[in-house]
Backbone bond lengths (Angstrom), bond angles and torsions (degrees), N, CA, C in turn:
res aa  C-N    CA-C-N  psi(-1)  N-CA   C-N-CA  omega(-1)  CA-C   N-CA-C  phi
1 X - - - 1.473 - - 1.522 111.02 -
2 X 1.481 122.06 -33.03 1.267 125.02 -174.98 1.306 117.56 -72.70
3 X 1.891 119.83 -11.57 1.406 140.12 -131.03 1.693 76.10 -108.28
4 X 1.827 93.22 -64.50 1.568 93.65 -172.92 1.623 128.88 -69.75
5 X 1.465 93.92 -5.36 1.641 100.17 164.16 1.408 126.25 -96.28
6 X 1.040 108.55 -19.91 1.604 104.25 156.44 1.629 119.67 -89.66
7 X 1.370 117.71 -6.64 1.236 127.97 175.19 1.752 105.78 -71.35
8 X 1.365 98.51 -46.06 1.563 113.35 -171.51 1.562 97.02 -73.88
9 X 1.349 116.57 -35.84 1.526 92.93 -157.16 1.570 112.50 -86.09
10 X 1.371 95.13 -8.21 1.594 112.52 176.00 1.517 117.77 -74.68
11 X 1.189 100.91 -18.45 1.909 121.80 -175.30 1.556 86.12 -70.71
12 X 1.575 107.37 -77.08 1.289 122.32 -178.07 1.447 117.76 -13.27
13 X 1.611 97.50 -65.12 1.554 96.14 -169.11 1.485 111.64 -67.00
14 X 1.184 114.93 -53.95 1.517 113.70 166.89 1.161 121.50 -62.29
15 X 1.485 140.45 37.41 0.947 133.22 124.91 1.536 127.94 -118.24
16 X 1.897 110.05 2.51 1.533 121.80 139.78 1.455 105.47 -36.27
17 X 1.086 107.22 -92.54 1.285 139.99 -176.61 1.629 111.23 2.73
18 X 1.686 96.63 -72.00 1.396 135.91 173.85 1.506 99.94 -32.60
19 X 1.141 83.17 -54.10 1.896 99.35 -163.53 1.155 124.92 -70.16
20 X 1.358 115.50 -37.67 1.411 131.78 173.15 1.892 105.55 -84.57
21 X 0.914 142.15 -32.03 1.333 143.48 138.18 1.236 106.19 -23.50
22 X 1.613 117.78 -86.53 1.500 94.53 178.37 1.261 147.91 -75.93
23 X 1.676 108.61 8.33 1.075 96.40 170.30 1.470 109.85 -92.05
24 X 1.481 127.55 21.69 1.444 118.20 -175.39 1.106 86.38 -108.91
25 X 1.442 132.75 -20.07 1.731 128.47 -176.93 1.717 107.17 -58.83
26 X 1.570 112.36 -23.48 1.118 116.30 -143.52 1.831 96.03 -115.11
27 X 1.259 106.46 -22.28 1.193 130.99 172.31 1.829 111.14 -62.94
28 X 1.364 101.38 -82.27 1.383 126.24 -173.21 1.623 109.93 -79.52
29 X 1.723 114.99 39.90 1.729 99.50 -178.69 1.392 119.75 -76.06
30 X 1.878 105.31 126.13 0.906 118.13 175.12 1.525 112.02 -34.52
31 X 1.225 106.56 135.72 2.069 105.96 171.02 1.843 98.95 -153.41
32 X 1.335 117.73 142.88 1.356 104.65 137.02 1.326 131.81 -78.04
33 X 0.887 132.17 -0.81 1.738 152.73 -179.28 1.465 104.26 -86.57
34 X 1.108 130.58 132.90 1.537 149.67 -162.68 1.470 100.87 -78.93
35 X 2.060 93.77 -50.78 1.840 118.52 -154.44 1.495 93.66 -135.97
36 X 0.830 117.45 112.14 1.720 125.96 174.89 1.675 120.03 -115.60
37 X 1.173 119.50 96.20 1.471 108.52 -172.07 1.490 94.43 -113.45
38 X 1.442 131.77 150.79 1.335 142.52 -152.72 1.224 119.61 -170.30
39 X 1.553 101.42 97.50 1.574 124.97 177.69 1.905 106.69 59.29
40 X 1.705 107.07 44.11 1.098 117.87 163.33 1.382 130.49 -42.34
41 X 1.425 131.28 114.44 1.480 121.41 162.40 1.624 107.76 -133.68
42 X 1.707 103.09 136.59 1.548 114.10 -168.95 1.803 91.11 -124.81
43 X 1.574 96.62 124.42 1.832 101.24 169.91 1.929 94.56 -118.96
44 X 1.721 112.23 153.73 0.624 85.21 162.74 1.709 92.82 -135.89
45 X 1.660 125.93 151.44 1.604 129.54 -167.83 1.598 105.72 -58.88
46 X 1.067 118.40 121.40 1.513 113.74 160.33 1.703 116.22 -73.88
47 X 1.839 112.59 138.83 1.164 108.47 -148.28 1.694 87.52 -88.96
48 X 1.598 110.66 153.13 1.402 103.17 -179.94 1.638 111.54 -87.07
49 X 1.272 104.14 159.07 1.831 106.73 166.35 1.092 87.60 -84.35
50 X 1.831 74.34 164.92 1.986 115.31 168.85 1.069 99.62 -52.64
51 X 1.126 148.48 -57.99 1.516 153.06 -160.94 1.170 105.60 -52.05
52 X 1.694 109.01 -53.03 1.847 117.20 -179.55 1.471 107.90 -64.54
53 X 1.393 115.66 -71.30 1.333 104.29 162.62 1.187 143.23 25.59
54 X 2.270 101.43 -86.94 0.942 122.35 -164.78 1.998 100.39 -72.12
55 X 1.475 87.58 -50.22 1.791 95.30 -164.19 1.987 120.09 -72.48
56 X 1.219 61.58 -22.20 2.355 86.78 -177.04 1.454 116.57 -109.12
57 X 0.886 129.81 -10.34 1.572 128.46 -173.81 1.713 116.31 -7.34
58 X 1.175 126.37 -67.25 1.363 133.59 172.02 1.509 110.36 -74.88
59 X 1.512 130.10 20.07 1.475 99.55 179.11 1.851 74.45 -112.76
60 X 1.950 75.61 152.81 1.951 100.66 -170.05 1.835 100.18 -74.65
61 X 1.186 81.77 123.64 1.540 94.28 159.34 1.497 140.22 -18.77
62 X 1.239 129.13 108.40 1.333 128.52 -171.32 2.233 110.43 -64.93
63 X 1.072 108.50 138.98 1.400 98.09 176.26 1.518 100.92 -129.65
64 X 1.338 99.23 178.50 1.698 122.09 -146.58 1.773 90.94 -124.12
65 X 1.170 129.91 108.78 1.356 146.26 164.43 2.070 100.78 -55.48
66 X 1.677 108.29 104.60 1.477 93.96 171.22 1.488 128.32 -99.96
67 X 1.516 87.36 -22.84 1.344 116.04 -175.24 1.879 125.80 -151.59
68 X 1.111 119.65 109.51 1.100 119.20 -169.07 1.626 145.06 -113.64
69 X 1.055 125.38 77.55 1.293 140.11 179.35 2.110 105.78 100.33
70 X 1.382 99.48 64.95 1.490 95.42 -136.91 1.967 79.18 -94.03
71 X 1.304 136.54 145.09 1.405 131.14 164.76 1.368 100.08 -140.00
72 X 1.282 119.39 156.53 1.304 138.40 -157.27 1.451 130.08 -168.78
73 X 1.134 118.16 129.83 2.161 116.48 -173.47 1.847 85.23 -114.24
74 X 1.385 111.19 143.63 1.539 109.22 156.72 1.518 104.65 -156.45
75 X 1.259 96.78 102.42 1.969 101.89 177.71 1.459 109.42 -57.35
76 X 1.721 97.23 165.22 1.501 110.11 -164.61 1.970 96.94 -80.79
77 X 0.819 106.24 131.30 1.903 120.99 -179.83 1.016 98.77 106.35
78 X 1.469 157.25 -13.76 1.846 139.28 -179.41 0.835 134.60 -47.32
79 X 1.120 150.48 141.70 1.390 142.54 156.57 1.290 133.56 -98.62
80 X 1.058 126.02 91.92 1.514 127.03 -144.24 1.957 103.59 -115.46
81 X 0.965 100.36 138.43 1.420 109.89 -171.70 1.194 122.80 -128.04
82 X 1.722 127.89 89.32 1.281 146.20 -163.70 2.015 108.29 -60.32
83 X 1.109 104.17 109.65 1.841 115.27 166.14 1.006 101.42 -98.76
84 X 1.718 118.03 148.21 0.932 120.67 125.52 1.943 91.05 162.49
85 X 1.528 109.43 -177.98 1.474 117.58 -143.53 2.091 91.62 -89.10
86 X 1.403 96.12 159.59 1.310 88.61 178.83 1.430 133.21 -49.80
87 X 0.808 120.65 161.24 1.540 124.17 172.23 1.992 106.39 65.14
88 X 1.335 114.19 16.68 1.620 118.28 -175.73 1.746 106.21 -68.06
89 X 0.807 123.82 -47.76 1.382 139.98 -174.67 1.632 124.10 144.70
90 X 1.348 108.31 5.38 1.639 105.07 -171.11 0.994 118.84 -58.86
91 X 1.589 129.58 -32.93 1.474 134.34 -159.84 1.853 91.27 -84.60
92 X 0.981 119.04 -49.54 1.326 134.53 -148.17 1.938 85.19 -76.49
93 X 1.259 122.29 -24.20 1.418 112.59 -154.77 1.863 83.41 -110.40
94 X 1.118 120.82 -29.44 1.769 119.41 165.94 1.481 101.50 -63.41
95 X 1.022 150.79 -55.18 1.806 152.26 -158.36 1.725 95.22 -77.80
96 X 1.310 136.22 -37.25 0.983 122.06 -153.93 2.012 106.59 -101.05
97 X 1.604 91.35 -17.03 1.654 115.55 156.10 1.565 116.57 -58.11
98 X 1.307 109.26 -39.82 1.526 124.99 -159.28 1.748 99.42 -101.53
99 X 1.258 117.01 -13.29 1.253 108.24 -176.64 1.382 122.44 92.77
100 X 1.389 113.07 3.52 1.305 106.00 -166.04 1.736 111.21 -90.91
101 X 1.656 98.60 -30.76 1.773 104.42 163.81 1.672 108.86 -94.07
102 X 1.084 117.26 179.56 1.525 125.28 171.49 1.809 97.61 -120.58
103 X 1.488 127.54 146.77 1.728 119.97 -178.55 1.438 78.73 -91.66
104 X 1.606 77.78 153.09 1.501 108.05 171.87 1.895 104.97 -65.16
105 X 0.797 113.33 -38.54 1.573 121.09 -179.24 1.515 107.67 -142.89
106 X 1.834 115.53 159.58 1.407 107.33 179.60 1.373 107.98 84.27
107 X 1.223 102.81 178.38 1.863 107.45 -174.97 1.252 93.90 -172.25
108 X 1.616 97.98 156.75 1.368 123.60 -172.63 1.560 117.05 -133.30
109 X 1.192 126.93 113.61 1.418 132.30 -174.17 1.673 108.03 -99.32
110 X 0.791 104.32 143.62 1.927 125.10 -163.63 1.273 102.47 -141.72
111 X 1.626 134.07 106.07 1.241 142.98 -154.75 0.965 138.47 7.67
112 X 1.469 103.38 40.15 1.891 120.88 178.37 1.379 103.23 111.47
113 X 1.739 117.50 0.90 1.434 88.99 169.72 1.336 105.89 -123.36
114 X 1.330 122.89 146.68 1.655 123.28 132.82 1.290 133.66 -28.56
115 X 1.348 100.13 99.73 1.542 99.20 176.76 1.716 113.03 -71.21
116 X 0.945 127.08 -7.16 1.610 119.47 149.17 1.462 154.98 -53.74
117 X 1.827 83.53 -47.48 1.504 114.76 169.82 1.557 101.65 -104.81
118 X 1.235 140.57 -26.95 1.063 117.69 -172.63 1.270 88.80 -143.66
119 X 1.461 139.89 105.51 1.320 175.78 -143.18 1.318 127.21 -107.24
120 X 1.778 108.59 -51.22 1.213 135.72 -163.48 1.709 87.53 -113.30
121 X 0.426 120.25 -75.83 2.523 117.24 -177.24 1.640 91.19 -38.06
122 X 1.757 111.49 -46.33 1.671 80.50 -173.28 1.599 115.40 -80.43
123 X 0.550 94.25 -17.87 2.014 99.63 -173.23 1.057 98.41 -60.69
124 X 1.661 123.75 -48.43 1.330 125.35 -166.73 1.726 128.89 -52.64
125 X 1.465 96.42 1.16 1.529 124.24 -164.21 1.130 106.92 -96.40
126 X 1.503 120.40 -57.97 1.300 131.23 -173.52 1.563 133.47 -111.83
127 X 1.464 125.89 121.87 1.169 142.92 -157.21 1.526 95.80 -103.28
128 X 1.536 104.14 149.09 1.584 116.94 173.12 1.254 140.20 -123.48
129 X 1.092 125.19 122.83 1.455 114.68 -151.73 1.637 97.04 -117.87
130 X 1.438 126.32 82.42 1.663 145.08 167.69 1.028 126.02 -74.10
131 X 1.304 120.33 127.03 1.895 126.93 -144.09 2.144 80.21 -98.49
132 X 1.078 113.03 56.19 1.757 119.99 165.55 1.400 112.46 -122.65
133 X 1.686 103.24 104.85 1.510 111.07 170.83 1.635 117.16 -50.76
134 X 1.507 102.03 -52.56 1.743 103.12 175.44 1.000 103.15 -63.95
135 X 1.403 147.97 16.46 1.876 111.84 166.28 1.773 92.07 -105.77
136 X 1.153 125.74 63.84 1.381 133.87 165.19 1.938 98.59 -146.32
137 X 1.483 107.57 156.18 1.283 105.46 177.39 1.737 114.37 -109.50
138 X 1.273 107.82 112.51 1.720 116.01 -138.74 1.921 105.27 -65.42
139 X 1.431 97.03 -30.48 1.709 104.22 -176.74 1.428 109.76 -78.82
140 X 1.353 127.55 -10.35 1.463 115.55 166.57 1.171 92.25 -110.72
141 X 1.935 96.45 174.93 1.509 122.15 -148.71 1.678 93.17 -96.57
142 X 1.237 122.38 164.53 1.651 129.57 158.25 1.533 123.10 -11.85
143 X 1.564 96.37 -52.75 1.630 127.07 -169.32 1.339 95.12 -58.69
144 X 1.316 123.99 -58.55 1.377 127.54 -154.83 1.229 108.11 -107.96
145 X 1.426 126.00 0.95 1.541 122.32 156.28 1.632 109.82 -81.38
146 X 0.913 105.65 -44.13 1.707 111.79 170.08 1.326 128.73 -63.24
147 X 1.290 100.96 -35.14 2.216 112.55 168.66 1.564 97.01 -48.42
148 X 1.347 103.37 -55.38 1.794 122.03 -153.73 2.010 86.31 -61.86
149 X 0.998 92.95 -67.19 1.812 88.00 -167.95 1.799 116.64 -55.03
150 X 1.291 98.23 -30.45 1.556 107.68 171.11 1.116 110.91 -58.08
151 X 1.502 130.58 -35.32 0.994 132.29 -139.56 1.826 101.65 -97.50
152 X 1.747 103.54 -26.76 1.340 114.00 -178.75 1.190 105.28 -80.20
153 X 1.693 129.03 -8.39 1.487 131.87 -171.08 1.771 100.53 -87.87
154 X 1.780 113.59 -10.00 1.223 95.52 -153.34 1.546 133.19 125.49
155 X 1.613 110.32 -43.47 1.310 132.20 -160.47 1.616 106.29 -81.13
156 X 1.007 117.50 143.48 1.673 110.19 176.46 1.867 90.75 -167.09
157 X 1.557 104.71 161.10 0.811 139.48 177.63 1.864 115.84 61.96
158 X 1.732 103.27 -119.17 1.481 96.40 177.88 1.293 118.09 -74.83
159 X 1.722 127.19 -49.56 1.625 125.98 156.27 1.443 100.15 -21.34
160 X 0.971 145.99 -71.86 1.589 149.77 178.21 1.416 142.08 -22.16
161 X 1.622 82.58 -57.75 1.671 109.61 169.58 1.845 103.71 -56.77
162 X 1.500 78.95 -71.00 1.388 84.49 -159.56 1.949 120.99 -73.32
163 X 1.253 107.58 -1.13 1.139 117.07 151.35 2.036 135.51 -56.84
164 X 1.386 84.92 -32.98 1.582 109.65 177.82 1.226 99.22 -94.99
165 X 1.294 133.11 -47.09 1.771 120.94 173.77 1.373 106.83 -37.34
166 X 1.709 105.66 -59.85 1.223 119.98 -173.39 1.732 123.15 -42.07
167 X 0.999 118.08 -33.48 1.285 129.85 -149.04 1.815 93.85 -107.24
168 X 1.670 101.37 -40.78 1.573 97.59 -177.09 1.660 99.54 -51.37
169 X 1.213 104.17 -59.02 1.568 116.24 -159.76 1.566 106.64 -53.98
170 X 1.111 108.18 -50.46 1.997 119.05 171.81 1.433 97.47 -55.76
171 X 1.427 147.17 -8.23 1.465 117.26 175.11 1.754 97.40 -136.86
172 X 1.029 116.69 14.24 1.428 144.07 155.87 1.858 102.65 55.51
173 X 1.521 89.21 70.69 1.610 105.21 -176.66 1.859 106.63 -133.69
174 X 1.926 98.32 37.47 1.423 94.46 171.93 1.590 114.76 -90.07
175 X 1.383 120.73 0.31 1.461 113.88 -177.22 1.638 105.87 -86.88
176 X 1.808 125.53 -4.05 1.213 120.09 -164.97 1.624 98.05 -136.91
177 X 1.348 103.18 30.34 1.792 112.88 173.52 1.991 107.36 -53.58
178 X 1.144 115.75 -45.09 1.217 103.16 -170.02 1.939 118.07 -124.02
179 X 1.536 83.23 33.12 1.411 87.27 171.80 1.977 100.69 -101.17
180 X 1.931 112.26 174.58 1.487 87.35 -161.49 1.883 84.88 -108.27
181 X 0.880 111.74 167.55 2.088 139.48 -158.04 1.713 72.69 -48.81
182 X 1.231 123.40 -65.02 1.692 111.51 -155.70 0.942 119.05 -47.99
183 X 1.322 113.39 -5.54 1.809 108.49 177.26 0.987 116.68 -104.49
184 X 1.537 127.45 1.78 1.462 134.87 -163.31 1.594 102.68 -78.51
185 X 1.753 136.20 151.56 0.895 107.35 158.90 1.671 128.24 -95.90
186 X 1.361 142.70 179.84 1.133 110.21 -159.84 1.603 116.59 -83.52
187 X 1.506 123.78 2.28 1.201 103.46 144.71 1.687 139.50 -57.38
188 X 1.232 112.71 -31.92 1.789 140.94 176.97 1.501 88.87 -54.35
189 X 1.360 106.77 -58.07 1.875 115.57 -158.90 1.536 92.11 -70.46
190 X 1.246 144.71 -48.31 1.474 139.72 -162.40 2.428 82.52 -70.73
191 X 1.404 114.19 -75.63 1.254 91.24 -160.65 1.462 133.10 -43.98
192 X 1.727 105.49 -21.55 1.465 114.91 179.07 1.709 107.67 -63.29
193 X 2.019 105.04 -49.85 1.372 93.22 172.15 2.000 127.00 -70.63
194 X 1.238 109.29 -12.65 1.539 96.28 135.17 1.427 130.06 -55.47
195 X 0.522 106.93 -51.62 1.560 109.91 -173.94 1.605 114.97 -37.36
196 X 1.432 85.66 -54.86 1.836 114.92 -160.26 2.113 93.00 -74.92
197 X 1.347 112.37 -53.94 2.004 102.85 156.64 1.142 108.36 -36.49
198 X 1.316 134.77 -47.03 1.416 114.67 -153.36 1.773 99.99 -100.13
199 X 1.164 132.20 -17.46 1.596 118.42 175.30 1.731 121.82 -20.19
200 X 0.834 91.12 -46.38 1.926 94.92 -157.33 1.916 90.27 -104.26
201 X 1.329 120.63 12.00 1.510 106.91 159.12 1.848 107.85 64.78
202 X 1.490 99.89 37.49 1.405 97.98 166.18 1.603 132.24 -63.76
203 X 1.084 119.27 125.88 2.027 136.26 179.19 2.228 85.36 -44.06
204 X 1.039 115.73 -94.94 1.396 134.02 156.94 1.841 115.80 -12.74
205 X 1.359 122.86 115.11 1.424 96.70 153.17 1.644 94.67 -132.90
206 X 1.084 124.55 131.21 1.546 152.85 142.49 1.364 123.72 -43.00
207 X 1.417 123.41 87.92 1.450 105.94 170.41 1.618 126.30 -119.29
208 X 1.141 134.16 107.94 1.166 130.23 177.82 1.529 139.21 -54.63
209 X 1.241 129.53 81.12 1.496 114.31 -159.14 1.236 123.08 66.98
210 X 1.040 130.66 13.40 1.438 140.24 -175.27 1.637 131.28 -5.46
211 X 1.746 97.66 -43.91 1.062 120.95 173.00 1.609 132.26 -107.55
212 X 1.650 109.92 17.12 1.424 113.81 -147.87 1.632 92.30 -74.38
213 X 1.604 126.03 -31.81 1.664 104.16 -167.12 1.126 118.20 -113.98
214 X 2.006 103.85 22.76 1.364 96.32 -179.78 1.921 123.63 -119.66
215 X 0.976 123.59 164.81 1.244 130.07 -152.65 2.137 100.13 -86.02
216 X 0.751 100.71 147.17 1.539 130.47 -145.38 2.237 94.31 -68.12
217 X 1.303 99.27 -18.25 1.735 89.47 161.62 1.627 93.75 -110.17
218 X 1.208 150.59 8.11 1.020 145.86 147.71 1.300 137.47 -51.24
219 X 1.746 95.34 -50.88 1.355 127.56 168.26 1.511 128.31 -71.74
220 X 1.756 99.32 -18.96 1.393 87.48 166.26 1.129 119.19 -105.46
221 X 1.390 108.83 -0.59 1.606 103.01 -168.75 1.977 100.69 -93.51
222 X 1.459 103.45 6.91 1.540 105.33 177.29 1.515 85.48 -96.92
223 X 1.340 135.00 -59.63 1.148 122.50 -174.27 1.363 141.59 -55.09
224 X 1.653 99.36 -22.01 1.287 112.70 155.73 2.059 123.35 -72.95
225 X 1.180 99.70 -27.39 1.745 103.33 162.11 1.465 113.99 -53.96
226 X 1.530 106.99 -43.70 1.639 120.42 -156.96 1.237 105.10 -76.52
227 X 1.507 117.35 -30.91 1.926 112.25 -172.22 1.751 92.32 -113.80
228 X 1.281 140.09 1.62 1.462 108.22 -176.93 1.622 100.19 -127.95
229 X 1.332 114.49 -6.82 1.440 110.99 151.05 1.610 128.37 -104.78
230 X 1.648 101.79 -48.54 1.334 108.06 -165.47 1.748 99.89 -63.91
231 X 0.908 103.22 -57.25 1.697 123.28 -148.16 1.827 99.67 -72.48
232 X 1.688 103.43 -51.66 1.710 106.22 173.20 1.454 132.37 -88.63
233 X 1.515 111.26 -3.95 1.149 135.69 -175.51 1.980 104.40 -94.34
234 X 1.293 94.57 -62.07 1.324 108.36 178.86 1.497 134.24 -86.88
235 X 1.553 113.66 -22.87 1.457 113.71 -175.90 1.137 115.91 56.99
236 X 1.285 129.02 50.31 1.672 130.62 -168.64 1.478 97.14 -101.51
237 X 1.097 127.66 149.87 1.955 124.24 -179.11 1.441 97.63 -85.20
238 X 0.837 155.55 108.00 1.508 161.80 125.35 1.412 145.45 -20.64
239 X 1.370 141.27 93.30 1.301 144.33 -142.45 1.795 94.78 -123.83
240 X 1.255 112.04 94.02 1.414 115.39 173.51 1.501 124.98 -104.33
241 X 1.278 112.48 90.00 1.646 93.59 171.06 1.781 120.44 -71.95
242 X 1.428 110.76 154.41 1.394 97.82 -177.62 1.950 92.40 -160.98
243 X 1.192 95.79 174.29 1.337 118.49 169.17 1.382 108.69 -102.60
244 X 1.473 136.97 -67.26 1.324 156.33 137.12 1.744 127.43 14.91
245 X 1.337 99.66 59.35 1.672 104.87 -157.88 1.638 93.44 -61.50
246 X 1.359 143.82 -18.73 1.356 136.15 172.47 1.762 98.27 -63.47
247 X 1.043 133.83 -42.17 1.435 139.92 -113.81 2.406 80.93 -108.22
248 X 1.420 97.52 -52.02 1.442 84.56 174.35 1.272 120.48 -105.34
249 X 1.536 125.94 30.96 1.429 125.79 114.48 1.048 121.34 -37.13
250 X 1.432 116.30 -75.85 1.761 128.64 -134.95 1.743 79.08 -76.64
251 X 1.684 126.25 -43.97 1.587 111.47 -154.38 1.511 105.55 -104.49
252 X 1.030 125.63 11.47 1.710 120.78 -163.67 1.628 101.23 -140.09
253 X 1.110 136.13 133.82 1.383 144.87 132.88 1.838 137.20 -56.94
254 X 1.630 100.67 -18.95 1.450 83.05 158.77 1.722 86.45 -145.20
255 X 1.665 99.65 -173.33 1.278 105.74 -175.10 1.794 98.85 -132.13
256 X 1.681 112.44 153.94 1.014 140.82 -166.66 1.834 110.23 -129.67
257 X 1.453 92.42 93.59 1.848 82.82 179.92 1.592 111.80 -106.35
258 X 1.207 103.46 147.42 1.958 101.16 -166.16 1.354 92.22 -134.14
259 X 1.407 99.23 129.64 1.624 94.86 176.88 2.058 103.62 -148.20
260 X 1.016 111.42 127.61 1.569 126.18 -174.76 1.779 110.73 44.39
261 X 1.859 106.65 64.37 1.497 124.40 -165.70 1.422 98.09 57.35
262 X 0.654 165.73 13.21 1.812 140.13 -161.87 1.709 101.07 -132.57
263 X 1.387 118.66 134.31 1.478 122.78 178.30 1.930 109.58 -84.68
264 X 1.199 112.70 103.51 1.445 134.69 178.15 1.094 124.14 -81.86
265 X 1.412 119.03 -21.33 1.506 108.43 155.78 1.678 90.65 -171.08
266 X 1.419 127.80 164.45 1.214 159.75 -146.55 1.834 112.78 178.95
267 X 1.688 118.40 98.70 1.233 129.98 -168.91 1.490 113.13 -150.26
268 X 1.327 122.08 161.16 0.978 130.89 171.63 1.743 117.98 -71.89
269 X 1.314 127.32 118.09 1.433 101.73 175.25 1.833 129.80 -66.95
270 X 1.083 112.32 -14.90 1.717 121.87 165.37 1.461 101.65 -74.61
271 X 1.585 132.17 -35.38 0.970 101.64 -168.02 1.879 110.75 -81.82
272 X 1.701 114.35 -22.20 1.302 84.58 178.31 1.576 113.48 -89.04
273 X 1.417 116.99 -0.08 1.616 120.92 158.70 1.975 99.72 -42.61
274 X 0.987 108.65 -71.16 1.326 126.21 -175.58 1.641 113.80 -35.49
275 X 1.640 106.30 -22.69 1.730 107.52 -175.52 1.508 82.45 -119.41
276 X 1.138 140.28 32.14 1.041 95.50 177.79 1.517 139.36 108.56
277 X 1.241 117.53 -37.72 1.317 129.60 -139.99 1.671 95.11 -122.77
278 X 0.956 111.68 114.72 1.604 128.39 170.99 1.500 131.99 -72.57
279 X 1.301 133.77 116.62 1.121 129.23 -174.11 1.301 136.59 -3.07
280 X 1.483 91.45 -75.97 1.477 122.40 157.62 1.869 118.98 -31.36
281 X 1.393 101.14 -48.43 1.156 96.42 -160.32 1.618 107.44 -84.88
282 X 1.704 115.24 -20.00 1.657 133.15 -170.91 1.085 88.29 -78.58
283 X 1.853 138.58 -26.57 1.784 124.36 -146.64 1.861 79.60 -100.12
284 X 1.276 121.71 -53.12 1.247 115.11 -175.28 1.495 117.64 -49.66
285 X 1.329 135.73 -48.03 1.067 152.77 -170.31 1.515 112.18 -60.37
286 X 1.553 100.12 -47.52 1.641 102.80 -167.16 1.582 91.72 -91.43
287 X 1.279 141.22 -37.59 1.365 142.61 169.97 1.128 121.44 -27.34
288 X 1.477 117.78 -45.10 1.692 140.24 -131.56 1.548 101.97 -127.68
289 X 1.940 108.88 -1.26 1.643 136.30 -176.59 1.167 85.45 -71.23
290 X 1.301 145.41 138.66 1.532 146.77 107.10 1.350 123.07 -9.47
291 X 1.175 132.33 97.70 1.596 145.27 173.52 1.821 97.28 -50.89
292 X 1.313 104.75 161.03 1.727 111.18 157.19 0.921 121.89 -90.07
């Protein structure tokens, strides 16, 4: 009995073992690619009316195509700068980068992990910087909107403190530490929500429109934060959607155009400097392409 219990328990471990092996195989996949998304597809259910409801009850739900057969390489340091017309898929194809959606089909790896199987390791990578005044709480000050989010990263006490010093001073919002968010103007409110991306020291930073509600010395003096600290200071890979064909010049090295879910072109911006070919004229061109 003792023979077959150390026989068994030896099975056991070697097949821990086994197990935990592969799940680090599956964890840690080798890539040269930073961001790997592969043969992406995102649906999302259209909600039914009362009307449907009443008369349809059992017929299956109609869905909404967001993104479609979408694949992608993006090395670690890039700066990549999402085009294309509203409603194309950019936002929907940034959230599902960041972990915040799961694709309907396909998979997406975020510095070795699966955001499917491993959800929480990839997120842990990437920070977001969302042009939404309400996702801040307007009656407290900077200090204490940032404790609160630190606090969901994990962070507490002195790591904490001085993490938020850190970050005030990097987006240079120490003269308005204890005034409360409602007074900020919405340039102030975009650097604080920098701020609040960068807490937990994400590889990844995510920014949505960055600049959509702010006024044009506003906008540069955020854009000047983004390339002479964030970007040369830090080496962070960069995922910018924008409208602003000046704006991912000056901050991005290649460009990303998305037009009705589907990726339409993916280039270097020197290289079509290099032919010739002007922003303007590559975003119109590939825009104005016929989708499949």
């Amino acid at each position: 009995m003792g023979a077959f219990n150390r026989t068994t328990l030896h099975g056991v471990i070697e097949w821990h073992i086994s197990l935990r092996a592969c799940m680090l195989s599956h964890t840690l996949e080798p890539s040269p690619n930073f961001i790997l998304a592969r043969d992406v597809k995102m649906q999302f259910p259209v909600v039914k009316r009362y009307r449907e409801l009443l008369l349809h009850p059992t017929r299956p739900r109609r869905v909404v195509t967001a993104l479609k057969s979408i694949s992608l390489q993006i090395e670690k340091g890039e700066r990549i700068a999402l085009l294309g017309p509203n409603g194309a898929g950019k936002t929907t194809l940034l959230k599902l980068i960041g972990g915040l959606l799961l694709p309907s089909e396909g998979e997406i790896v975020v510095n070795g992990y699966n955001t499917l199987r491993h959800n929480d390791a990839a997120r842990k990578s990437v920070g977001f910087v969302l042009n939404e005044e309400r996702s801040f709480f307007w009656r407290l000050t900077a200090i204490q909107n940032l404790e609160f989010f630190a606090a969901l990263d994990n962070l507490s006490g002195k790591a904490m403190n001085d993490r938020i010093r850190e970050l005030i001073q990097f987006v240079g919002l120490e003269s308005h530490l204890e005034k409360a968010v409602s007074t900020y103007s919405s340039g102030m409110k975009q650097r604080l929500a920098l701020a609040r991306g960068l807490i937990a020291e994400p590889e990844v930073l995510i920014l949505d429109e960055p600049t959509r509600a702010l006024d044009p010395i506003a906008c540069e003096e955020l854009n000047d934060l983004i390339v002479e600290r964030l970007h040369k200071g830090a080496r962070k890979t960069l995922l910018i959607a924008t409208h602003r064909l000046e704006e991912a010049t000056r901050l991005c090295d290649k460009v990303l155009i998305i037009n009705q879910g589907q990726i339409m072109a993916f280039d270097r911006i020197a290289d079509l400097t290099a032919k010739g070919i002007s922003l303007s004229e590559f975003y119109r061109l590939n825009v104005n392409r016929k989708t499949l």
